[in-house]
Backbone as a chain_set.jsonl record, in Angstrom:
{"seq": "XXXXXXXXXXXXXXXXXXXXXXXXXXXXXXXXXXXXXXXXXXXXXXXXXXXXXXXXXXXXXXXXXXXXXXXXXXXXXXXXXXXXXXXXXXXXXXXXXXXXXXXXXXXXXXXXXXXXXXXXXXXXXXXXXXXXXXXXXXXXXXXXXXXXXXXXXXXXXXXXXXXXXXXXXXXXXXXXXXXXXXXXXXXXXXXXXXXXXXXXXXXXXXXXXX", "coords": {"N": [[110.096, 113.086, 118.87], [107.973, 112.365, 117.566], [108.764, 112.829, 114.777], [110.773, 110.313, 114.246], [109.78, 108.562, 114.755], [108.261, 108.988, 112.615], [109.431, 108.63, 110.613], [111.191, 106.271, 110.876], [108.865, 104.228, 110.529], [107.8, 105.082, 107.545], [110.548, 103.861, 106.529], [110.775, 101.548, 107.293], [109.804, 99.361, 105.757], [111.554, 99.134, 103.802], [114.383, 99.054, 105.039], [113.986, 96.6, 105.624], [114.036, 94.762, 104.021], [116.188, 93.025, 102.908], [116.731, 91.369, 105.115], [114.333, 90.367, 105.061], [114.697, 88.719, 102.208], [116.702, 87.156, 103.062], [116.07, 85.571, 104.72], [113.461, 85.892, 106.212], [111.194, 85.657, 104.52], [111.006, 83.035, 103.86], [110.578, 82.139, 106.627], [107.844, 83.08, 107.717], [105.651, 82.191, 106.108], [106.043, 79.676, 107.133], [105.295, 79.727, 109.661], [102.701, 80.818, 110.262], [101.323, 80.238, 107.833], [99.468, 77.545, 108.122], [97.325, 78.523, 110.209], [94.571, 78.794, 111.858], [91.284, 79.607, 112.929], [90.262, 82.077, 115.081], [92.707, 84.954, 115.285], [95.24, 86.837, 116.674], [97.446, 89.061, 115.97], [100.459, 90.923, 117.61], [102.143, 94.121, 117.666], [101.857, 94.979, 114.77], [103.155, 96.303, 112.814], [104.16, 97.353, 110.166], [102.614, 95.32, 108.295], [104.254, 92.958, 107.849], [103.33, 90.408, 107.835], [100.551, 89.76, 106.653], [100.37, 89.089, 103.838], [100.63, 86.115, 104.125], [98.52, 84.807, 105.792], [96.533, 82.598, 105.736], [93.107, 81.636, 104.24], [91.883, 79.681, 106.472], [92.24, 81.242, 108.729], [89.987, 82.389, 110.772], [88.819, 85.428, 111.356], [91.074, 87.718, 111.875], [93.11, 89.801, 114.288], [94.855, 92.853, 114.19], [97.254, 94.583, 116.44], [98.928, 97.212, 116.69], [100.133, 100.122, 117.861], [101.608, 101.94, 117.547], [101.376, 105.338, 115.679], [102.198, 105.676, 113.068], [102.91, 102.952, 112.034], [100.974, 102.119, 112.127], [99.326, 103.595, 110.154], [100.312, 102.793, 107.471], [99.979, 100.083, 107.639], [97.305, 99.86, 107.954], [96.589, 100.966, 105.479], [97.784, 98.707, 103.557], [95.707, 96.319, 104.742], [93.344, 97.266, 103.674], [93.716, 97.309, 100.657], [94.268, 94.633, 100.668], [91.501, 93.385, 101.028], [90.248, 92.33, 102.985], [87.424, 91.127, 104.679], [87.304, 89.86, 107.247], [89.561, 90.789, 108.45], [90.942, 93.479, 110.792], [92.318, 96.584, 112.686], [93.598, 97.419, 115.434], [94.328, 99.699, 117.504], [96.654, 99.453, 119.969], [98.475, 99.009, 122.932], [100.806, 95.704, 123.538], [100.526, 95.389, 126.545], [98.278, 95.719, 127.698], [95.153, 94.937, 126.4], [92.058, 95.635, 124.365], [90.302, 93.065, 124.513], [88.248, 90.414, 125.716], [88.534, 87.544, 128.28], [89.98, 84.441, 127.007], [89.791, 84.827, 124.217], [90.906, 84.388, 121.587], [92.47, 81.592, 119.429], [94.92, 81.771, 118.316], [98.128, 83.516, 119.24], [100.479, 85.576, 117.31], [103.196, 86.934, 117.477], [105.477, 88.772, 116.284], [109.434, 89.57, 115.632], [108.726, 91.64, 117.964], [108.476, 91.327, 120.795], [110.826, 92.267, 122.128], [110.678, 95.312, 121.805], [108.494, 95.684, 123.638], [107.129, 97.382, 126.404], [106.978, 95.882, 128.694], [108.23, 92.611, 128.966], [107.764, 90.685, 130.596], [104.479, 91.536, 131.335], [103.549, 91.773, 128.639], [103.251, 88.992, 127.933], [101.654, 88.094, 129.951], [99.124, 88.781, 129.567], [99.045, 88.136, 127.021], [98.75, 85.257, 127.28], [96.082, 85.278, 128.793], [94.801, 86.288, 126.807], [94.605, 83.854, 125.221], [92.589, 81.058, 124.371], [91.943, 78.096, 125.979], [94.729, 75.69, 126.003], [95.336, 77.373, 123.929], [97.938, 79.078, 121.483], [101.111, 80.812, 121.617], [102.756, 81.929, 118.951], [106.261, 82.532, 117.662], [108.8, 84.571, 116.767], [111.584, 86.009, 117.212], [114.337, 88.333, 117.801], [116.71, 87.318, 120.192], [119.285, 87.396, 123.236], [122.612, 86.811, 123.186], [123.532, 84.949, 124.87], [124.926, 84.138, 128.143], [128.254, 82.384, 128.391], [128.669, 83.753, 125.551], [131.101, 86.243, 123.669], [129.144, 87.843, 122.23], [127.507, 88.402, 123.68], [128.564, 89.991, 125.338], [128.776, 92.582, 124.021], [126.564, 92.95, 123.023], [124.992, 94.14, 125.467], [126.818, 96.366, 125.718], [125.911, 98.254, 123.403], [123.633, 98.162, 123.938], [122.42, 100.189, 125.476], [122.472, 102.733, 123.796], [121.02, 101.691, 121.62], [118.834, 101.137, 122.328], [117.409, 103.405, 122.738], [117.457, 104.595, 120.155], [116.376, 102.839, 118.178], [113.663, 102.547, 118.735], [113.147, 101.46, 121.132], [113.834, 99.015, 120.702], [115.346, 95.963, 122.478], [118.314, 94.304, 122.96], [119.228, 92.242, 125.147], [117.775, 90.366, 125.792], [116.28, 87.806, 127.396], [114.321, 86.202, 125.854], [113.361, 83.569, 125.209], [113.037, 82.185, 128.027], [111.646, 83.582, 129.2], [109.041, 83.298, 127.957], [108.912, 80.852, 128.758], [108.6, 81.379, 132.074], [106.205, 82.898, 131.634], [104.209, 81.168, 131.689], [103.829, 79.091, 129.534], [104.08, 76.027, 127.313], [106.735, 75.014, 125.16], [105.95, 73.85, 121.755], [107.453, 73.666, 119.77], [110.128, 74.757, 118.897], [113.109, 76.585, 117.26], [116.531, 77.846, 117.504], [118.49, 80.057, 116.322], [120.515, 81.889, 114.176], [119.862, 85.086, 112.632], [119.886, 85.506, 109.017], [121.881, 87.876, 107.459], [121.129, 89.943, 109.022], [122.492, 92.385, 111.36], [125.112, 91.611, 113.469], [124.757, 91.995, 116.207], [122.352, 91.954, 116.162], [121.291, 89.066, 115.548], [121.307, 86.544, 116.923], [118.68, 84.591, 117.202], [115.044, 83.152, 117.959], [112.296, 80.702, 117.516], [108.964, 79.887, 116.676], [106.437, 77.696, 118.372], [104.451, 78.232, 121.241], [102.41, 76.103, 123.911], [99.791, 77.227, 125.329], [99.691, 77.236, 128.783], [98.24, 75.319, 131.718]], "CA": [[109.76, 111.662, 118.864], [107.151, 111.921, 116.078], [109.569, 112.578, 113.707], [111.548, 109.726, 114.242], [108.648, 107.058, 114.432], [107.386, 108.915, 111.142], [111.122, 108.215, 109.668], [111.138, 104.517, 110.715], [107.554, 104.063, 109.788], [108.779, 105.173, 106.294], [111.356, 103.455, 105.551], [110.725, 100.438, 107.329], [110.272, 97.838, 104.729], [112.756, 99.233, 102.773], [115.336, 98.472, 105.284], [114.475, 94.933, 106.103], [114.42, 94.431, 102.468], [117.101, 92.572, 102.397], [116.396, 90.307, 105.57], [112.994, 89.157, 104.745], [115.13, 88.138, 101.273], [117.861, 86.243, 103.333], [115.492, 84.167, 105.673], [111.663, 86.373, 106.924], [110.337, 85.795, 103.756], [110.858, 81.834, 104.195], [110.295, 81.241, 108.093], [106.885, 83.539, 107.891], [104.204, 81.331, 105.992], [106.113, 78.298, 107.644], [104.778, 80.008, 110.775], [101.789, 81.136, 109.768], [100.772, 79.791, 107.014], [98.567, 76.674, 108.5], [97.376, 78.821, 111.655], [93.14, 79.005, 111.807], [90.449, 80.445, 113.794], [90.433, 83.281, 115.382], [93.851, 85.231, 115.353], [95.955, 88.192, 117.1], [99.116, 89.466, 116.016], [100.858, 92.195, 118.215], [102.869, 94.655, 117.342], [101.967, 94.074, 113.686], [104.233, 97.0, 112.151], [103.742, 98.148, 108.611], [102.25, 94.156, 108.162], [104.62, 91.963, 106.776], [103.081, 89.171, 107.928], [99.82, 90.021, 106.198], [100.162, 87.809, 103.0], [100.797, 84.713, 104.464], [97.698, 84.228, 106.23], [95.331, 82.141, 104.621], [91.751, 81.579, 104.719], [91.745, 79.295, 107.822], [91.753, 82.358, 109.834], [88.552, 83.134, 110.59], [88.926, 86.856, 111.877], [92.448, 88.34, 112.193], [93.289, 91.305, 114.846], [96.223, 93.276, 114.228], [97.432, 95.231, 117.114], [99.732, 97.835, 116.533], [100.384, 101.356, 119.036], [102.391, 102.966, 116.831], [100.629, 105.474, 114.234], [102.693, 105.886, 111.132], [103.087, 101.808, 111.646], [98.96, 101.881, 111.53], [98.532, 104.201, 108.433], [100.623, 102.032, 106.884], [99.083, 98.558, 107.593], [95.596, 100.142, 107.016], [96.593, 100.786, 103.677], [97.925, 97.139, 103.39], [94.719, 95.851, 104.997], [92.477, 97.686, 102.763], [94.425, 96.609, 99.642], [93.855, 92.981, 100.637], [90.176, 93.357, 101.1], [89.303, 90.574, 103.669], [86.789, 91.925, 105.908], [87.71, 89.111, 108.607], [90.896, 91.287, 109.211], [90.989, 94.285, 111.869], [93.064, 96.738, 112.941], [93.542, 98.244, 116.671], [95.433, 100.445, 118.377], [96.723, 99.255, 121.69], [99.867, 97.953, 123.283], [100.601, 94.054, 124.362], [100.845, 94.764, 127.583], [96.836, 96.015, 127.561], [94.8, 94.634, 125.109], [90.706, 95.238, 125.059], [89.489, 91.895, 124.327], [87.946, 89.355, 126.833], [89.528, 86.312, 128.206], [90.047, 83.411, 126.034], [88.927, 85.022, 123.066], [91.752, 83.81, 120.106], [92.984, 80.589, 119.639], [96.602, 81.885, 118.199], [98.586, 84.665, 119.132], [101.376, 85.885, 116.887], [104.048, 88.037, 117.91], [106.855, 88.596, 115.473], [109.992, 90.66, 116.529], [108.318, 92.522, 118.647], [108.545, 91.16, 122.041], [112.489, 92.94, 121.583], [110.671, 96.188, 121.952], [107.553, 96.027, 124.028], [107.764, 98.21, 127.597], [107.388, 95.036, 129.543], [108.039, 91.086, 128.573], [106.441, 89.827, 131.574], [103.408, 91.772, 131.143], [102.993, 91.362, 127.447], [102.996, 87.552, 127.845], [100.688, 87.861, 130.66], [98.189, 89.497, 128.64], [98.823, 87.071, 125.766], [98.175, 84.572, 127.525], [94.99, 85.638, 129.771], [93.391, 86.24, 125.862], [94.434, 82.525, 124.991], [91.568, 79.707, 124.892], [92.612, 76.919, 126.781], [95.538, 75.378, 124.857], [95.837, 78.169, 122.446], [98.91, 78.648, 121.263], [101.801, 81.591, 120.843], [103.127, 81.459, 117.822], [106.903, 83.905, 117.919], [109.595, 84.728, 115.806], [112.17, 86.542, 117.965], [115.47, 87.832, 118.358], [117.405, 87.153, 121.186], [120.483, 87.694, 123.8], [123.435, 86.098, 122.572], [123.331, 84.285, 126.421], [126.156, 84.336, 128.419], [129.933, 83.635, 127.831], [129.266, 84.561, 124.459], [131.588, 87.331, 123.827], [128.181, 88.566, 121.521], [126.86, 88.905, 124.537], [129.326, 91.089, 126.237], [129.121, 93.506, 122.677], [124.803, 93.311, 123.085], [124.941, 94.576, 126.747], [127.741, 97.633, 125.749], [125.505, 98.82, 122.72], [122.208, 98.326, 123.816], [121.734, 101.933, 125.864], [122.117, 103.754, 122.705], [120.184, 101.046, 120.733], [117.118, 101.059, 122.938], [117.151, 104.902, 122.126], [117.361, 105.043, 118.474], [115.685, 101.934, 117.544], [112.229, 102.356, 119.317], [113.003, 100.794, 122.752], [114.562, 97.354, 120.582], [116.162, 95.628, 123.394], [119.621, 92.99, 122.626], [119.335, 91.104, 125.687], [116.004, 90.337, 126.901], [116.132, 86.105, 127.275], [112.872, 85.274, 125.386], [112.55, 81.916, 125.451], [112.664, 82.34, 129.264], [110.284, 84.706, 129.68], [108.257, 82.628, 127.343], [108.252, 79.274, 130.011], [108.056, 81.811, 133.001], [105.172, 83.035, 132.083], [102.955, 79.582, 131.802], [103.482, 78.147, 128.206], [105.311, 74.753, 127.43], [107.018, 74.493, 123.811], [105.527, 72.787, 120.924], [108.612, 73.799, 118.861], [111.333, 75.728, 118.792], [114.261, 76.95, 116.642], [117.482, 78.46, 117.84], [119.404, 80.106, 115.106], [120.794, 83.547, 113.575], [119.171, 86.094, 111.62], [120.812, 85.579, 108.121], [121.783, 89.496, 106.384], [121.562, 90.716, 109.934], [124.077, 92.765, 112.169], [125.672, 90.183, 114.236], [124.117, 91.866, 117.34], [120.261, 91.56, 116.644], [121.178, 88.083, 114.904], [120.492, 85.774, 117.892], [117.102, 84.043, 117.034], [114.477, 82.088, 118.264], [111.3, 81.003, 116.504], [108.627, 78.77, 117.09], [105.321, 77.63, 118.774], [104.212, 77.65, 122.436], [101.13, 76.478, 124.125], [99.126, 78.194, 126.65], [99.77, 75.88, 130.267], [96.67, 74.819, 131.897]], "C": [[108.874, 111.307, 117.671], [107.875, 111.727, 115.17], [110.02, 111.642, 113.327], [110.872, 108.564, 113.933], [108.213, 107.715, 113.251], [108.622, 108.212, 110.295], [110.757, 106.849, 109.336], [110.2, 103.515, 110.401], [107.96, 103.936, 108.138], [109.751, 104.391, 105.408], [111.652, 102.242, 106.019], [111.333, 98.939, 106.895], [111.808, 97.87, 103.82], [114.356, 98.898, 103.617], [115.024, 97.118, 106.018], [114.076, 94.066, 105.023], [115.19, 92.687, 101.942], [117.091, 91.045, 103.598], [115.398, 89.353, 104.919], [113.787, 88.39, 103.074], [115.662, 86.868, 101.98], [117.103, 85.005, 104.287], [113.862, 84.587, 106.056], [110.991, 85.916, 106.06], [109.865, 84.107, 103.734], [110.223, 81.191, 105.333], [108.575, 81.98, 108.448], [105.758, 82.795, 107.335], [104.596, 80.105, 106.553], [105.178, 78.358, 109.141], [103.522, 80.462, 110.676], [100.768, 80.998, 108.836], [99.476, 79.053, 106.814], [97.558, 77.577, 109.616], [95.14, 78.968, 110.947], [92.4, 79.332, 112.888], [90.585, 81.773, 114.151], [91.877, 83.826, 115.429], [94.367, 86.143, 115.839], [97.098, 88.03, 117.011], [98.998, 90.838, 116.642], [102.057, 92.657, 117.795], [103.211, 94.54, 116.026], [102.74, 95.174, 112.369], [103.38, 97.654, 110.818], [102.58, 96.434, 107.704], [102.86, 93.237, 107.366], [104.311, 91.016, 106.893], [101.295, 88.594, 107.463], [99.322, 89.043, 105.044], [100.332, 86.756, 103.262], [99.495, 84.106, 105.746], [97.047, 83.419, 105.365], [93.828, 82.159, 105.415], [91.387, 80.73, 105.612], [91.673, 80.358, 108.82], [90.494, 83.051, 109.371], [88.197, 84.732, 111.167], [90.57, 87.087, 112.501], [92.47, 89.887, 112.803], [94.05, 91.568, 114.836], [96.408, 94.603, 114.986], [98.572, 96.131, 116.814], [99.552, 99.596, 116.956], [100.971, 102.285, 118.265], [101.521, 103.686, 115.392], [101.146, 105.893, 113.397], [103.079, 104.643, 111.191], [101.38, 101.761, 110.715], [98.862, 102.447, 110.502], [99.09, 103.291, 107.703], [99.976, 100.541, 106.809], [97.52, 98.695, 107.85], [95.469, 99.982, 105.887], [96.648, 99.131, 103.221], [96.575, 96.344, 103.324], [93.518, 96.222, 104.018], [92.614, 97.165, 100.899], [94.304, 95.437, 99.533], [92.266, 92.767, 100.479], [89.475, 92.492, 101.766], [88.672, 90.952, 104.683], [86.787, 91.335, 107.306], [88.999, 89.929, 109.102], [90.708, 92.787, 109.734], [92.414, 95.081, 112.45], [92.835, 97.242, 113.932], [94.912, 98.958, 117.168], [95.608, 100.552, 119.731], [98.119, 98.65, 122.18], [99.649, 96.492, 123.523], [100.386, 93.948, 125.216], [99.454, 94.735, 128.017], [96.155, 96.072, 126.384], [92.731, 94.689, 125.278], [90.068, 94.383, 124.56], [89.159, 90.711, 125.786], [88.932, 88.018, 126.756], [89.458, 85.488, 127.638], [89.537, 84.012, 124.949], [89.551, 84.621, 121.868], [92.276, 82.152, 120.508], [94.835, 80.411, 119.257], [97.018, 83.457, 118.345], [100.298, 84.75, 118.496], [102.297, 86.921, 117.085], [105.634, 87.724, 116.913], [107.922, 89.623, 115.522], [109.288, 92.178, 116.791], [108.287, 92.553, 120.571], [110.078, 91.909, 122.768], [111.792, 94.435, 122.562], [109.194, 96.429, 122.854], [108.097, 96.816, 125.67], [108.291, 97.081, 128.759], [106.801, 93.504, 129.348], [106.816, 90.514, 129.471], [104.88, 90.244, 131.172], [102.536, 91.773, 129.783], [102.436, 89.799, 127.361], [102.533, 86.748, 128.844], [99.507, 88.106, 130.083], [97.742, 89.117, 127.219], [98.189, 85.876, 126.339], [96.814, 83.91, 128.363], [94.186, 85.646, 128.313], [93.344, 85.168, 125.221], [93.29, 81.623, 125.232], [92.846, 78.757, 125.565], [93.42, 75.84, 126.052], [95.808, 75.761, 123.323], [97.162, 78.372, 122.42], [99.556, 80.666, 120.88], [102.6, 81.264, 119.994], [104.45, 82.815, 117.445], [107.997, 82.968, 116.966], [110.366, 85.822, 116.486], [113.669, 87.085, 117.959], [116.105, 88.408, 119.594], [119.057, 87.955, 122.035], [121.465, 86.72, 123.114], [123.936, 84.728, 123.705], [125.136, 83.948, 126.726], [126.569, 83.168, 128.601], [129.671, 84.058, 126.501], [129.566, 85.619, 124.782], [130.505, 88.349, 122.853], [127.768, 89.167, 122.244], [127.392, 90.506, 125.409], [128.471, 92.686, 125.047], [127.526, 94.111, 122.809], [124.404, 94.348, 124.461], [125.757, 96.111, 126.08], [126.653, 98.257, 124.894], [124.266, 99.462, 123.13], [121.6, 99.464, 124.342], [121.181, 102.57, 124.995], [121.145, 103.111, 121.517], [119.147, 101.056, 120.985], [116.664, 102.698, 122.45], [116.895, 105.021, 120.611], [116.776, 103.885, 117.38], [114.095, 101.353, 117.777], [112.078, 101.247, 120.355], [113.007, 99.085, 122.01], [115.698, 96.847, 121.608], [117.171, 94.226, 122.874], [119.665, 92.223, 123.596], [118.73, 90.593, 126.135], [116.298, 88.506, 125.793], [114.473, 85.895, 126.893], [112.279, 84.456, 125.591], [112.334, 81.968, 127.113], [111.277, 82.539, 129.608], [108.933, 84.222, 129.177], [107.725, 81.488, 128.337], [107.887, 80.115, 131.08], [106.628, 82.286, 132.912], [103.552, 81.627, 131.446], [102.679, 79.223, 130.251], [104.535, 76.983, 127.917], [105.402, 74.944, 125.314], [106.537, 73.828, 123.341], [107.038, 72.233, 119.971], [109.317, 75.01, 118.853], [112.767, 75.773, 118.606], [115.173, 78.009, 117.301], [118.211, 78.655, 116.292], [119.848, 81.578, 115.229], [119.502, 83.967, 112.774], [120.07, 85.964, 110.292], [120.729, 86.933, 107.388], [121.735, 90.415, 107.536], [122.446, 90.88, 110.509], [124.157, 91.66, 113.043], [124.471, 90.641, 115.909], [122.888, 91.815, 117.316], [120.388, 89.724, 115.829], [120.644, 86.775, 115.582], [118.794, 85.274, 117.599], [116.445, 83.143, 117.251], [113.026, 81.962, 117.66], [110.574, 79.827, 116.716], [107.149, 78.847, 117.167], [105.365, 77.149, 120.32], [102.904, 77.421, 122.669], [100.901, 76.997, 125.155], [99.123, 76.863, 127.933], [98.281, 75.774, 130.849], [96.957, 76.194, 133.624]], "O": [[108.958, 110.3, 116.969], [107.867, 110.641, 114.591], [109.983, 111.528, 112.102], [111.2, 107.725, 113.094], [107.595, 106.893, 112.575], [108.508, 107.337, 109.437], [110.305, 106.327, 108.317], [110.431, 102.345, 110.098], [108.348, 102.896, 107.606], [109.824, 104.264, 104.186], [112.586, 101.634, 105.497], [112.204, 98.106, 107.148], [112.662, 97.076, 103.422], [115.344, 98.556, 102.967], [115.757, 96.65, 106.889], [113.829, 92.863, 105.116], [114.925, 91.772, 101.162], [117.347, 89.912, 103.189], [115.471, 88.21, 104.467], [113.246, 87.314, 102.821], [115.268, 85.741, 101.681], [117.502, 83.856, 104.477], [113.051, 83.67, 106.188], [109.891, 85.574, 106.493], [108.679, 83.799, 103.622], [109.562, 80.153, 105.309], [108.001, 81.472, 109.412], [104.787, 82.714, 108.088], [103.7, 79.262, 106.598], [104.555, 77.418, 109.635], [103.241, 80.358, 111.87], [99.63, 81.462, 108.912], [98.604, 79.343, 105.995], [96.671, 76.761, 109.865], [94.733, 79.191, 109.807], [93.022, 79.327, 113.951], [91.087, 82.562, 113.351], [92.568, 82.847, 115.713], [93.749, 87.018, 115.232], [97.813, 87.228, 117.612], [98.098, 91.666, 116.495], [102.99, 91.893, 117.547], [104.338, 94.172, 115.698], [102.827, 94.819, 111.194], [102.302, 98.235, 110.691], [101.942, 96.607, 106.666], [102.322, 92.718, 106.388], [104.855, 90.24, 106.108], [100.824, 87.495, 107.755], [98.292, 88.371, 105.096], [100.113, 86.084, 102.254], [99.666, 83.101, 106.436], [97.08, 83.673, 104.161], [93.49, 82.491, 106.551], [90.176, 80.888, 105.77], [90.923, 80.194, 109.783], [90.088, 83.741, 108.436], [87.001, 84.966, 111.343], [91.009, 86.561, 113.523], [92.07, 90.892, 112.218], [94.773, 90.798, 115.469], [95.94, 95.64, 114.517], [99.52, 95.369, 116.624], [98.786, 100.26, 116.259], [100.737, 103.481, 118.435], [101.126, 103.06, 114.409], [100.493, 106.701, 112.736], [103.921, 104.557, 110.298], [100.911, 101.552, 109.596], [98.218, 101.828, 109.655], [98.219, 102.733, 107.036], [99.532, 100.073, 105.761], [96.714, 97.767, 107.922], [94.698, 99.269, 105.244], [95.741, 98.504, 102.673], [96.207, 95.789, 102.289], [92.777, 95.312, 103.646], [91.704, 96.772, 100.168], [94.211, 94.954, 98.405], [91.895, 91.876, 99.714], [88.42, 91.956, 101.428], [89.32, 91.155, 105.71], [86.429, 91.943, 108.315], [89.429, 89.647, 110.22], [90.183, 93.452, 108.841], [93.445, 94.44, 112.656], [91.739, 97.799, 113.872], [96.114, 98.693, 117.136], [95.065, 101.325, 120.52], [98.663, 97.743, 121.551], [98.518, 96.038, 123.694], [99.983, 92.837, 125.559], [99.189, 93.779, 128.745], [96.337, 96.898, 125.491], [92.133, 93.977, 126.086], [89.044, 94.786, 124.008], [89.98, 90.4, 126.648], [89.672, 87.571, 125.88], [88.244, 85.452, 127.435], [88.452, 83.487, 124.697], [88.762, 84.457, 120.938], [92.41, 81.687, 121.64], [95.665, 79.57, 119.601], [96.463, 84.399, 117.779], [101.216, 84.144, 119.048], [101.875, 88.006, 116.683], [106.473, 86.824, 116.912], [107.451, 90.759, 115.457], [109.283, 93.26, 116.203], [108.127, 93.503, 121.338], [110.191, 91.974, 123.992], [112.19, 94.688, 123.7], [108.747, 97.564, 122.685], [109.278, 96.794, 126.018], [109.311, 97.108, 129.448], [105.636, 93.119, 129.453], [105.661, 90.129, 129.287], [104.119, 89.379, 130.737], [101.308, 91.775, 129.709], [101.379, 89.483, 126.815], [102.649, 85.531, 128.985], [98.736, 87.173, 130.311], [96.779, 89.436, 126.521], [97.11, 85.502, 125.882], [96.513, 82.733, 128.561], [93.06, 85.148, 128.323], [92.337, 85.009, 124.53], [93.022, 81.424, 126.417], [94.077, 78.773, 125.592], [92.735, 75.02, 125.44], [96.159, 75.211, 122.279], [97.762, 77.856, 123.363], [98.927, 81.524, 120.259], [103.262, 80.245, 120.189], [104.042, 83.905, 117.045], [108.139, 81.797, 116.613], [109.732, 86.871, 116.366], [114.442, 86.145, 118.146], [116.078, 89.581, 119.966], [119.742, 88.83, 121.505], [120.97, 85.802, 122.46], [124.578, 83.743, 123.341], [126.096, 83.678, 126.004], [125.678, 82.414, 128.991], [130.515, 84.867, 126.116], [129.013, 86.252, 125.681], [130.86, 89.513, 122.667], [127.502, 90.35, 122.033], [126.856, 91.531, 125.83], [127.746, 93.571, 125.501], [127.227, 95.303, 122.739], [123.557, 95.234, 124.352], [124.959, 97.047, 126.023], [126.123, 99.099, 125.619], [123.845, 100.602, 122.931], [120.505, 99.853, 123.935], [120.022, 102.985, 124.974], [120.603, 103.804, 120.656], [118.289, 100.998, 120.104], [115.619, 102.962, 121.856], [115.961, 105.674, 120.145], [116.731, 103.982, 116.154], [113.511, 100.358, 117.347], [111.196, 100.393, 120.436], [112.412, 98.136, 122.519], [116.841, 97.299, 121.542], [116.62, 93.215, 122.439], [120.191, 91.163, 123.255], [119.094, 90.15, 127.225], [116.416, 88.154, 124.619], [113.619, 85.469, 127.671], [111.125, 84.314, 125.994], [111.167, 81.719, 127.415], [110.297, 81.95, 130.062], [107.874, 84.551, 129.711], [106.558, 81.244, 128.643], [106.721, 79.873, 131.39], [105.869, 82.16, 133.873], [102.403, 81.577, 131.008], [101.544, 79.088, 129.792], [105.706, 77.067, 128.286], [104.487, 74.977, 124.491], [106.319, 72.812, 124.001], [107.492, 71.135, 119.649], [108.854, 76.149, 118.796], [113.581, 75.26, 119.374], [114.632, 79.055, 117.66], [118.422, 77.811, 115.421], [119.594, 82.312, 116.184], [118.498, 83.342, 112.432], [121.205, 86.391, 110.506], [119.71, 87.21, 106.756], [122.159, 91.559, 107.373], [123.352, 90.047, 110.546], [123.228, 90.881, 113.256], [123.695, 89.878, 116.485], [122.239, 91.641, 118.347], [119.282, 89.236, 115.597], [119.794, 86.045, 115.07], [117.863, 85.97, 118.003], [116.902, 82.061, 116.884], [112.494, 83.01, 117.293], [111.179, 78.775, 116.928], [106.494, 79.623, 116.472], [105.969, 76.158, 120.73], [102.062, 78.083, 122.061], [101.793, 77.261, 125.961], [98.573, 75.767, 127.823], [97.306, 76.226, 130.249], [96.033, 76.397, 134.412]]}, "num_chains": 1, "name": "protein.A"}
């Protein structure tokens, strides 16, 4: 198992290269760009979402479980030099910060691969202030009749295996209203440069429900 997370650690950026060209590199400071105060991104990878903060965030925590993601977005972090930014090592679904403590939480495909939706976006939203806001970039099931869908369901055994527990049909946006946030905004679309089956995408802003 090390091996495999050192692999995909590794070579990461280099294979989503070609996405963040075709559309990540565009829809990431649109999402991020404005965002201020306090901040938590989960599941924050090797950090591509690193340069597009700006100085409205007044302390940035970047959660990330995986450690050949973390050596990597140490380095990143250190390279930037902004001592408001932080790195931890913890999952979504348990996070050790008190309640209300950020005012935005960012999650960018990663909700795909966490152990459990519900409980990640219980746990997001327990460290929300009171009309803080998630802020996601997602992709999706293809939702049924698509025949995408049928194709996401057949693959996904061997995909959850060899892609670090990335799941193809897990309804997002759902899971997003079930667990107590109402839309500010949100985009339905593809992934442009991606395989048809992770292409499904949703992208947006929710707030935290009262």
């Amino acid at each position: 198992m090390s091996f495999w997370s050192s692999l995909s650690a590794r070579f990461y950026d280099a294979t989503m290269r070609g996405l963040e060209r075709s559309c990540l590199a565009q829809w990431r400071p649109e999402l991020i760009g404005d965002l201020r105060g306090e901040v938590l991104e989960i599941g924050s990878g090797t950090g591509a979402n690193l340069a597009y903060y700006s100085d409205k965030v007044s302390r940035l925590v970047l959660a990330e479980p995986d450690r050949f993601m973390r050596k990597q977005l140490l380095r990143k972090v250190d390279r930037l030099g902004r001592g408001s930014f932080s790195v931890v090592d913890c999952v979504a679904e348990s996070m050790p910060f008190e309640t209300g403590t950020f005012d935005v939480v960012v999650a960018t495909l990663v909700l795909c691969s966490v152990r459990s939706q519900k409980a990640a976006l219980a746990e997001i939203r327990r460290l929300l202030k009171p009309g803080g806001s998630l802020v996601f970039l997602e992709h999706v099931t293809a939702g049924e009749p698509h025949r995408l869908a049928r194709w996401q369901r057949w693959i996904q055994p061997v995909w959850v295996q060899v892609c670090g527990n990335c799941h193809l049909t897990r309804d997002t946006e759902k899971a997003i209203l079930d667990s107590g946030f109402e839309f500010v905004q949100i985009d339905r679309g593809r992934l442009r440069g991606a395989p048809a089956i992770v292409s499904p995408m949703i992208k947006g802003k929710a707030r935290r429900g009262s």
